[in-house]
C-alpha positions in Angstrom: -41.4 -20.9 -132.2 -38.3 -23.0 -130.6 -36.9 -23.6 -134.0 -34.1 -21.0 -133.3 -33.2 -23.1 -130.7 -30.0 -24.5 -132.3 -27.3 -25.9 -130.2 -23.3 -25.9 -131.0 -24.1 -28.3 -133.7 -26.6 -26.1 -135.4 -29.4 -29.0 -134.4 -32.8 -27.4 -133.6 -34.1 -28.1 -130.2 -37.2 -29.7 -131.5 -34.9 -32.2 -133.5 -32.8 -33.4 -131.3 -34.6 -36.3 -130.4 -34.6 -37.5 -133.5 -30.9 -38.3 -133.6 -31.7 -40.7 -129.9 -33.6 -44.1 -130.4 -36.9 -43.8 -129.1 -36.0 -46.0 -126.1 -34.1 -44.8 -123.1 -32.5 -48.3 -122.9 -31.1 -48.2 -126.6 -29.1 -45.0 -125.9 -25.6 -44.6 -126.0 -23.7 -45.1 -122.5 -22.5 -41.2 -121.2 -19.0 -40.9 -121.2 -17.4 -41.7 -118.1 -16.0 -38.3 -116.7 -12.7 -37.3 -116.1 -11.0 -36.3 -112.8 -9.3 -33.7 -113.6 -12.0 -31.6 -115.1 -10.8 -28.5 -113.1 -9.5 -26.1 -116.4 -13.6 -26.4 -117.7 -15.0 -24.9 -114.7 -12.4 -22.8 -114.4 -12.7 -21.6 -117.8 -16.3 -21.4 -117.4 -16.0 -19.1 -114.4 -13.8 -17.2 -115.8 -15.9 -16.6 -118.9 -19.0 -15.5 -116.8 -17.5 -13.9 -113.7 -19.0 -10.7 -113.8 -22.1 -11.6 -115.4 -25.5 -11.3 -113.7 -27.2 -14.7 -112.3 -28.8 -16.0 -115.7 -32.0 -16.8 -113.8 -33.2 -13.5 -112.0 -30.4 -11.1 -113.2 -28.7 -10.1 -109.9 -25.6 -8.8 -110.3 -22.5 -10.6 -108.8 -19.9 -10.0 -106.4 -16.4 -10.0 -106.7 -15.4 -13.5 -106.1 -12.6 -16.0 -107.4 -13.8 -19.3 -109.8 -13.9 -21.5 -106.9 -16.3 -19.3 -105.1 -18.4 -20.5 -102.2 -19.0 -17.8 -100.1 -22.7 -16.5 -99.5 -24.3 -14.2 -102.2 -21.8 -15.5 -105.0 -22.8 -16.8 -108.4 -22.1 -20.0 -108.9 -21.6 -23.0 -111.6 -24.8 -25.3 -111.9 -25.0 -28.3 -114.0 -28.0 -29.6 -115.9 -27.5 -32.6 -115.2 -26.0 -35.1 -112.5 -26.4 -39.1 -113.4 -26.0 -42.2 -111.4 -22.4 -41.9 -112.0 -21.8 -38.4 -110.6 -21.4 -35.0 -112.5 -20.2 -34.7 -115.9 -17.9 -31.2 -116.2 -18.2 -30.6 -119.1 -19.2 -27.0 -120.8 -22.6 -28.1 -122.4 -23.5 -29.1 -119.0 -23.0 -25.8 -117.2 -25.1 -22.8 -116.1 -24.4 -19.8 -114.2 -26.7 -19.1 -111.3 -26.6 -16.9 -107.9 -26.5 -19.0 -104.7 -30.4 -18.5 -104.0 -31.4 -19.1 -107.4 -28.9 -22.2 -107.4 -30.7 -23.8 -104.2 -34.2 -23.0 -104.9 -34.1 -24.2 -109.1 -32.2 -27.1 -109.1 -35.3 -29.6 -109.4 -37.1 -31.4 -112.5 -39.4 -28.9 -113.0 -36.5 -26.2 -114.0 -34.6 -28.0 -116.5 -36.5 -26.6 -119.1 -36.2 -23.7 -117.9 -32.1 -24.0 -117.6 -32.0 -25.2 -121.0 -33.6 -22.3 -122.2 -31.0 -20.3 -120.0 -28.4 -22.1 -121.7 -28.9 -21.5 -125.1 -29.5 -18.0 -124.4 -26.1 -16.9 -122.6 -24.1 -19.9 -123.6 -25.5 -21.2 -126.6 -22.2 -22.0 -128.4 -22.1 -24.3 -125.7 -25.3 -25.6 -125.7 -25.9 -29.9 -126.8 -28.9 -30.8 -127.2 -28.4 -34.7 -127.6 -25.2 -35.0 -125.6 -27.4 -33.0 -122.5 -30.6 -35.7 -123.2 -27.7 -38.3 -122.8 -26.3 -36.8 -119.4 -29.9 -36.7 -118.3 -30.9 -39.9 -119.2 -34.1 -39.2 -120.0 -35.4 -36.9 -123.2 -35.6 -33.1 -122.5 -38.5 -31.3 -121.5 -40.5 -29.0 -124.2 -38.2 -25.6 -124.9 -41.5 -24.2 -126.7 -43.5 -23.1 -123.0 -40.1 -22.2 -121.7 -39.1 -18.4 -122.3 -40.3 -16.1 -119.5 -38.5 -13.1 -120.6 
């Protein structure tokens, strides 16, 4: 049942599109992101530094926040829009290089969310992420593989 997915907010998953006008057009415009967003990924890799990739589990290496080197975990975002990445925290996921280059399509988002509420969830935004996206969120209910 994906009513225990509640975001930040306390909003269940399966509600959050209740709080978004049923067409795309009539939704509010996405913030316009800041450039000096550095301290939230920062923060964010410092938060999950020595925690396993969220999708398979591997274990990371040592590495600094910025990262880049082969093998280490990295900082995904859920969502990218016409107007370039957003940096904020409810938009962030914590992923191995492999798993970040092989799950970074449509078809995971899902997926990610699911990811997100589960290691981050005090994070998580349901209707600020469906804003981001620009389009309304895949089902959470098929999601969980664990």
């Amino acid at each position: 049942m994906i009513e225990k997915y509640r975001d930040r907010t306390g909003l269940p998953f399966e509600e959050y599109n209740l709080w978004l006008p049923p067409s795309i057009r009539d939704w509010p415009t996405p913030p316009r992101t800041k450039d000096d967003t550095a301290g939230e990924q920062r923060n964010f890799h410092i938060d999950f530094k020595y925690s396993p990739c969220w999708w398979c589990g591997c274990d990371p290496p040592r590495h600094t926040w910025a990262g880049g080197e082969a093998g280490h975990h990295q900082l995904h975002h859920l969502a990218g829009g016409m107007k370039g990445r957003s940096h904020d925290r409810y938009l962030f996921c914590w992923l191995c290089r492999i798993c970040h280059e092989e799950h970074d399509g449509p078809e995971d988002l899902g997926h990610m969310l699911y990811l997100k509420w589960k290691y981050d969830g005090q994070n998580a935004d349901w209707v600020r992420t469906a804003i981001r996206h620009g389009r309304f969120l895949p089902d959470l209910s098929v999601v969980p593989r664990d």
